[in-house]
C-alpha positions in Angstrom: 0.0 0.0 0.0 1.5 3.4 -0.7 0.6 6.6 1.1 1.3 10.3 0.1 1.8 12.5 2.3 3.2 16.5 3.1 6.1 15.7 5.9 6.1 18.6 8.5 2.3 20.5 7.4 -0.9 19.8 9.3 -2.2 16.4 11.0 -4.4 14.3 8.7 -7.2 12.5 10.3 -6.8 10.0 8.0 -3.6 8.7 9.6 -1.8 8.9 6.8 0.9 10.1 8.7 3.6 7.3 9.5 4.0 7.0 13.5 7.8 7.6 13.0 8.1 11.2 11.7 11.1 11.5 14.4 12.8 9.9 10.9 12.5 12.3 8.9 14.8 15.6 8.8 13.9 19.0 10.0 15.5 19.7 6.4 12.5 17.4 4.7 9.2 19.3 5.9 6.7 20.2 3.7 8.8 17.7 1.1 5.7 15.1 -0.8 6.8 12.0 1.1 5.6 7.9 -0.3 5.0 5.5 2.6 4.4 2.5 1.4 3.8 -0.9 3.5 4.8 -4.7 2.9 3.4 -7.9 3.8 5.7 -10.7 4.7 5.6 -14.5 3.6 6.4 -17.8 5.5 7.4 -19.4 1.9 10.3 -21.0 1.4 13.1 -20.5 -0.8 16.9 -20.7 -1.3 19.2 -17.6 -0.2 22.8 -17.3 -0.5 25.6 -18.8 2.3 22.6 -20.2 4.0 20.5 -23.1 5.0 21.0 -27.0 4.1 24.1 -27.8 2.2 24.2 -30.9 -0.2 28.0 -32.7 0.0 29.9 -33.3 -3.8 29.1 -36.1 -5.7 33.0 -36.2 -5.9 36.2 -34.0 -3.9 36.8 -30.1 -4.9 39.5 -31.0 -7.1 36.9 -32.7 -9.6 33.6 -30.7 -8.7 32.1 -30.3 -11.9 29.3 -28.2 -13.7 27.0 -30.6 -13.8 27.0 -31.5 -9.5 26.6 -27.9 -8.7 23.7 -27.3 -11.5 22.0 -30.3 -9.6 22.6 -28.6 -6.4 20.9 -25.5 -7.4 18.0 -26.7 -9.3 17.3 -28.8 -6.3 17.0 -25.4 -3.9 21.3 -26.1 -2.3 22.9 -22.8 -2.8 25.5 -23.7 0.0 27.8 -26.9 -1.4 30.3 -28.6 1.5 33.3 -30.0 -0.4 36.5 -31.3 0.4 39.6 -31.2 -0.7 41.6 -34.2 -0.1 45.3 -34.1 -0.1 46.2 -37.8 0.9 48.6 -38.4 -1.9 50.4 -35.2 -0.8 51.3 -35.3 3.1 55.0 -35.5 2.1 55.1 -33.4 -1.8 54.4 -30.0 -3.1 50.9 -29.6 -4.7 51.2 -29.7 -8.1 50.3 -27.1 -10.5 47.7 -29.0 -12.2 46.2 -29.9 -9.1 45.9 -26.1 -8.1 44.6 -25.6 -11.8 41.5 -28.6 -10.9 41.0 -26.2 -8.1 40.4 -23.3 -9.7 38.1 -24.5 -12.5 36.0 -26.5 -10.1 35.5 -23.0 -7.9 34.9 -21.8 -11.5 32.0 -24.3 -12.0 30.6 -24.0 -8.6 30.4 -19.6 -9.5 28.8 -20.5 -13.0 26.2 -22.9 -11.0 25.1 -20.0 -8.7 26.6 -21.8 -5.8 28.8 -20.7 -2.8 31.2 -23.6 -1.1 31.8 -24.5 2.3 35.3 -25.9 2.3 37.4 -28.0 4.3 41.0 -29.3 3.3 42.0 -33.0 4.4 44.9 -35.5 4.5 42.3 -38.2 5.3 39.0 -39.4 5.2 38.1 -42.2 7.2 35.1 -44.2 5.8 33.4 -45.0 9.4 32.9 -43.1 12.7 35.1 -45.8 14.6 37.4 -45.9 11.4 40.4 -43.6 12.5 42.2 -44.0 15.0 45.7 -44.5 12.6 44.4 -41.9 10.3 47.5 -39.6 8.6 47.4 -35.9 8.3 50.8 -34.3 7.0 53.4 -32.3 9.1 53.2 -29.0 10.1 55.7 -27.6 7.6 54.1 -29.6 5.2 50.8 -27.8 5.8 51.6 -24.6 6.1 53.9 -24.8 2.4 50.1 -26.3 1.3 48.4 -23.3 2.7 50.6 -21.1 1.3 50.3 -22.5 -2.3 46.5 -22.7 -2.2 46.6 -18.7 -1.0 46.4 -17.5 -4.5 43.6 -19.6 -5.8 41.4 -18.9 -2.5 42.0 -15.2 -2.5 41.3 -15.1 -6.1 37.9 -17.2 -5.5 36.7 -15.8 -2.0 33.5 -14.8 -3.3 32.7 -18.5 -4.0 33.9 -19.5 -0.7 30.9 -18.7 1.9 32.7 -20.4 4.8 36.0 -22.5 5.1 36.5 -24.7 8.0 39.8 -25.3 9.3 40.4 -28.9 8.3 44.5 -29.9 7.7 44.5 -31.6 11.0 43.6 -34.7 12.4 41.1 -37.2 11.1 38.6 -35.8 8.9 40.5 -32.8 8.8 38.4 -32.1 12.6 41.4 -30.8 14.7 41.5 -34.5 16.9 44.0 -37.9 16.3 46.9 -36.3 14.6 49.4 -38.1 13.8 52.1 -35.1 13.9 51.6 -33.6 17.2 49.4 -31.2 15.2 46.4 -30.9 18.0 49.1 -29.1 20.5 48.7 -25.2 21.0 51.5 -24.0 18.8 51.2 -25.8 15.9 47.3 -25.3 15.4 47.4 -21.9 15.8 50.2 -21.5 13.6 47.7 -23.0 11.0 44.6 -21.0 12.4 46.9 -18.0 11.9 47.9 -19.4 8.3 44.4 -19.8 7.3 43.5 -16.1 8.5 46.6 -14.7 6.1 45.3 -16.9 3.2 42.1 -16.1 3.2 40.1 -12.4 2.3 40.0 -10.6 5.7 36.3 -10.5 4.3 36.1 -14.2 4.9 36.0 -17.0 8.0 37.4 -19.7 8.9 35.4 -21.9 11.5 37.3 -24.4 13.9 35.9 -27.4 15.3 36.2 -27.3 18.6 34.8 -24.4 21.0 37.8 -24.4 23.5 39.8 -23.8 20.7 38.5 -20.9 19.5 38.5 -19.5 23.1 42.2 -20.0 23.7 42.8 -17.7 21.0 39.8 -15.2 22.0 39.2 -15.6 25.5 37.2 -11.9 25.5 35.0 -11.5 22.1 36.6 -8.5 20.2 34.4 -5.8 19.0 32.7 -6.7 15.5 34.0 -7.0 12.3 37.6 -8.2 14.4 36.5 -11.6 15.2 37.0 -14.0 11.5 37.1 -17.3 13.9 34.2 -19.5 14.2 32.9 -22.8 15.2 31.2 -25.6 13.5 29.8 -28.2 15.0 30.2 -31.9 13.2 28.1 -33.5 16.3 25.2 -31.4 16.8 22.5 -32.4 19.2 24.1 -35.6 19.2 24.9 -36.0 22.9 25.4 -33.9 26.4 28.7 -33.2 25.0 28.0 -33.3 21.2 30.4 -35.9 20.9 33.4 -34.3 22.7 32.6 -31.0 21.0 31.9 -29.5 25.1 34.4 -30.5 28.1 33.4 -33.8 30.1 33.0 -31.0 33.1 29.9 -29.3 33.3 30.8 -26.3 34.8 33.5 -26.0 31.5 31.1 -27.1 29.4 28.4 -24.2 30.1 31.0 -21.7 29.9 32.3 -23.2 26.5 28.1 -23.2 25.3 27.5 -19.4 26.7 30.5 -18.7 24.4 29.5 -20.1 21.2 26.0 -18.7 21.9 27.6 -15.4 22.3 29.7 -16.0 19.8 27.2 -16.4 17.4 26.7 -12.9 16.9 29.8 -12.5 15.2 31.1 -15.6 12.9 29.2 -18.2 11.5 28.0 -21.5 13.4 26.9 -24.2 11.1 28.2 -28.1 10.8 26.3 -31.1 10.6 24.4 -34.0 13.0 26.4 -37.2 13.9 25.8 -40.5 14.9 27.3 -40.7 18.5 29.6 -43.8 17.8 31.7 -42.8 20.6 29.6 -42.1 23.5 28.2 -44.6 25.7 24.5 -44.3 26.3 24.3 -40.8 24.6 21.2 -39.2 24.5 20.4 -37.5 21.3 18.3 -34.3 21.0 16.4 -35.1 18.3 12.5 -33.5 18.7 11.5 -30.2 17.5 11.7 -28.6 20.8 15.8 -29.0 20.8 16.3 -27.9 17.0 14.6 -24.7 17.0 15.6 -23.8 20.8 19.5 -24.6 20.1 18.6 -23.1 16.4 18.3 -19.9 17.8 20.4 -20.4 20.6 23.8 -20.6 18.7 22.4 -18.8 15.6 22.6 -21.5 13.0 23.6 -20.6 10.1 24.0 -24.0 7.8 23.3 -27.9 8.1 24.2 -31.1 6.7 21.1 -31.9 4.9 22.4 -35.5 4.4 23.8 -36.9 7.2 22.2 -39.0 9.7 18.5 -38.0 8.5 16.4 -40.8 10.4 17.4 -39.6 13.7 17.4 -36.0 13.5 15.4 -34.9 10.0 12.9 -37.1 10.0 12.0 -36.3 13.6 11.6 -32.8 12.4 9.3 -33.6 9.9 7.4 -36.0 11.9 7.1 -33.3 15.0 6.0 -30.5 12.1 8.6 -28.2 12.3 11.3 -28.9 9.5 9.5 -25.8 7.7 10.5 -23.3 10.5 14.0 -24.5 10.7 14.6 -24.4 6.6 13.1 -20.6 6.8 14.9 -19.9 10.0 18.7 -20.8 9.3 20.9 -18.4 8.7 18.9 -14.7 7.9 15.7 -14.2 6.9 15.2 -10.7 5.8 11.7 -8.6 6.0 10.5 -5.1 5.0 7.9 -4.0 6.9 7.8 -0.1 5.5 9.5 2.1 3.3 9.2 5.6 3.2 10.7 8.5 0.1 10.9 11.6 -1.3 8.0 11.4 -3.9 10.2 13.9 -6.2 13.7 13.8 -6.7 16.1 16.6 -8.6 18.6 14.4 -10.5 21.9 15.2 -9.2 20.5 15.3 -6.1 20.4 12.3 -3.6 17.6 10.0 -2.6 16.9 8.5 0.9 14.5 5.8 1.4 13.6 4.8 5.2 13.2 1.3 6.1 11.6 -0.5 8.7 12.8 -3.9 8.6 13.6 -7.5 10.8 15.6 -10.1 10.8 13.5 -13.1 11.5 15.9 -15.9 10.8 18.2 -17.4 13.4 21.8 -15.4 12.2 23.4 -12.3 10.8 24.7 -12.1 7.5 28.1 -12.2 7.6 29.9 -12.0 4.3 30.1 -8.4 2.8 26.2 -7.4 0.9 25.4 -4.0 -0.8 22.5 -2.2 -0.7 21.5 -1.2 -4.0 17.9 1.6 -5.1 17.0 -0.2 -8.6 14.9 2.5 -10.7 13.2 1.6 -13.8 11.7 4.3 -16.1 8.0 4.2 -15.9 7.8 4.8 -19.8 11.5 3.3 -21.6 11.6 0.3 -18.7 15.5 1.2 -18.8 16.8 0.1 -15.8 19.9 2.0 -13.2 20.8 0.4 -10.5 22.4 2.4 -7.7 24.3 1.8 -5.2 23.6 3.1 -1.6 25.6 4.6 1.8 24.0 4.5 5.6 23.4 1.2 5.9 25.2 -2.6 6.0 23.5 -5.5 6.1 25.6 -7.6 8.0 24.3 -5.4 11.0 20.7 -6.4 10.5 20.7 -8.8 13.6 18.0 -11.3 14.4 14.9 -10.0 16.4 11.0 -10.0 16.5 11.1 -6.3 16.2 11.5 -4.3 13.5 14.9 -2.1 12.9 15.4 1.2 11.1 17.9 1.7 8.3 18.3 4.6 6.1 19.8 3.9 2.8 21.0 6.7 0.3 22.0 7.7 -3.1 22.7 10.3 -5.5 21.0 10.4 -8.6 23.1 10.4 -11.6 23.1 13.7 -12.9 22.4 12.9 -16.2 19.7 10.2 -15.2 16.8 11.0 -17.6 14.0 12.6 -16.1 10.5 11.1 -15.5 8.4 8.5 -13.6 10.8 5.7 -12.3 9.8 2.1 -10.1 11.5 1.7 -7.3 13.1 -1.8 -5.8 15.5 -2.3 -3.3 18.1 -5.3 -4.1 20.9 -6.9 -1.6 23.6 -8.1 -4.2 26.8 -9.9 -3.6 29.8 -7.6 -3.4 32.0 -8.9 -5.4 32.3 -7.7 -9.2 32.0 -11.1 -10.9 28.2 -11.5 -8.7 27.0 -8.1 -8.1 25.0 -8.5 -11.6 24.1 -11.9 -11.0 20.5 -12.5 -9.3 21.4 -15.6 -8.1 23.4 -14.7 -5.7 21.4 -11.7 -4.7 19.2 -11.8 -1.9 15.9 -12.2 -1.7 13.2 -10.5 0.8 10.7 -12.8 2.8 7.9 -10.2 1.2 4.9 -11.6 -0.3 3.9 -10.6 -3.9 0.9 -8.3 -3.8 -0.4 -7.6 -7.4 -2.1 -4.4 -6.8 0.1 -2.6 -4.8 2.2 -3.6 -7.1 4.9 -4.9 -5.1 6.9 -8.4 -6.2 10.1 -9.9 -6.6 11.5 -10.0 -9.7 14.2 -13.2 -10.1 16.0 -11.5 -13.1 16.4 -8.5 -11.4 17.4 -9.7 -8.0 15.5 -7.2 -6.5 11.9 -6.8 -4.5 9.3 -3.9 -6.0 8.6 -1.3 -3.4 5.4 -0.4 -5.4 5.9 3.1 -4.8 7.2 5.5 -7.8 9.9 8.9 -7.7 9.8 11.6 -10.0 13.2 12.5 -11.1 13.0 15.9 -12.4 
């Protein structure tokens, strides 16, 4: 619905007036102002570096086209993959190896899928299965980290999340078989991973104690680029070893990750507790969408271990709130606009928007005003200042943000339609729709508001006049 009203002139009994007029600018009075209002949705539907991951069909090295065109047309827009280096615990990487590397990432980009990766010197085949597992020695690892530092900063905006992996069996930081689980050398590889990657981009260790040895005080935001993912959730009191045996260290480790949660990633997968006598799994409803929101999931195995945890889900009726809950889930609640615009001159357009899902966003997203002409359809999209996404938190209430532009001077004048788009940041994406965001709006025909897939963008249903 779309209201016009004088800012800063007399009362309307009408109530067209919005509540908040404390938004608007003494500088903005008497301006022609649009309020227009949105309904929201409980559909749902895919959104990038969130949500249930699908594994490969096969490791990175060999990930082709055709496994991560599956993926997407079956709703995955999160892929885990591997990268196993077994054949290479004592010898360089070669450069055709790097090369697989690099086209795979390429094929996952092309697919309009984002990777969550883990390197590994072993894969055991069962839970019980690795106990004599290999993993390569530290100088070893950290000449393989160094030679994979080109390819990953070259193809961060493919990477959503990378957990640690290099150590241990299954690459989770346990069983080494070089001494690597002792402080030194794992944080000299923590540290590695860091310098390898984008400062734009995390790395996620396994274990919470871990990550608390080399963050014992949670930094300020935007400092902290360590998380935690959790290969045994709700598996057990301990999640399989994940928390201390204590329980007085194991509810300091939890209140951390919960807090913790608010600044990197947590995501993993369930587990079969192969390891734990009589362990009692937390399987029903109640447990997923409490511990959901408790640590702020942000992905899930959406393969592993299904009967015991998934299928309960299903069964108890909720496996539709936790698919729209992980991760972000965006809504706009109002938006509100100059209803003439001078080009050359910028335009602000307040929101009113929540974050319903269970996490932040945490990879870099623009904020982008998309104006088509009323008349020609041609389309500018703008980019905006004033707000970031990634501070959008999760909440029941709704949040103000303020985004601006400038119109281009030479912007032709007339009627334009106005959507607001969250595109990826990085070049080779910020044109592609399929990895922009999409708003948990519903469609409303005759207020003509609607999401528009080859746009990447939602239709405010309001319209400015550029003179």
């Amino acid at each position: 619905m779309a209201i016009l009203t004088a800012c800063g002139g007399g009362g309307s009994d009408s109530g067209a007036l919005p509540p908040q007029g404390s938004l608007f600018s003494p500088s903005m009075n008497n301006e022609l102002k649009t309020v227009v209002t949105f309904t929201a949705t409980d559909a749902d539907f895919p959104n990038p570096e969130r949500g249930f991951y699908r594994w490969t069909w096969t490791d990175l090295d060999t990930l082709t086209r055709d496994d991560a065109d599956d993926a997407y047309k079956n709703g995955y827009r999160l892929l885990f993959s591997k990268l196993n280096l077994s054949a290479y615990r004592n010898a360089e990487l070669p450069s055709t190896l790097l090369a697989q590397v690099e086209t795979a990432l390429a094929n996952s980009r092309a697919a309009g899928t984002k990777l969550v990766m883990r390197v590994v010197y072993n894969y055991p085949e069962t839970e019980v299965d690795y106990r004599n597992a290999q993993d390569a020695p530290l100088s070893r690892v950290l000449a393989h980290i160094e030679q994979l530092k080109p390819v990953l900063q070259r193809n961060a905006d493919i990477i959503a999340f990378m957990q640690a992996g290099f150590i241990g069996a299954w690459g989770e930081w346990h069983t080494s078989s070089n001494n690597l689980t002792e402080a030194a050398p794992r944080n000299q590889i923590r540290d590695a991973l860091l310098a390898a990657l984008p400062t734009s981009r995390f790395i996620q260790l396994r274990y919470p104690a871990y990550v608390m040895e080399g963050s014992p005080q949670l930094p300020a935001a935007g400092t902290q680029r360590v998380g935690v993912h959790n290969d045994c959730f709700l598996a057990s009191r301990t999640d399989v070893g994940t928390y201390d045996e204590d329980a007085t260290i194991a509810a300091k480790q939890r209140d951390y990750v919960d807090r913790l949660g608010n600044f990197a990633p947590f995501g993993g997968e369930t587990c079969k507790p192969a390891d734990e006598l009589n362990a009692e799994l937390r399987s029903q409803c109640a447990d997923i969408l409490g511990e959901g929101a408790r640590y702020k999931l942000t992905y899930l195995n959406d393969e592993y271990y299904r009967a015991m945890f998934h299928d309960k889900w299903v069964k108890g009726g909720c496996m539709a709130e936790v698919r729209r809950r992980m991760g972000y889930r965006l809504v706009l609640s109002r938006a509100t606009h100059a209803s003439e615009v001078v080009r050359g001159q910028a335009l602000s357009v307040q929101l009113l928007l929540r974050n319903g899902g269970w996490a932040r966003i945490f990879n870099p997203r623009g904020v982008q005003l998309v104006l088509r002409h009323a008349v020609t359809s041609e389309v500018h999209r703008l980019g905006t200042t004033g707000a970031d996404p990634r501070t959008w938190m999760p909440a029941s209430s709704d949040q103000a943000a303020t985004v601006t532009t400038t119109l281009p001077a030479n912007l032709p004048t007339g009627s334009y339609q106005l959507w607001l788009a969250l595109p990826d940041t990085d070049a080779r994406l910020a044109a592609d729709a399929r990895f922009a965001i999409r708003w948990a709006n519903a469609d409303n025909a005759a207020a003509g508001q609607r999401w528009d897939a080859q746009l990447g963008a939602f239709a405010l249903g309001s319209v400015v006049e550029v003179k």
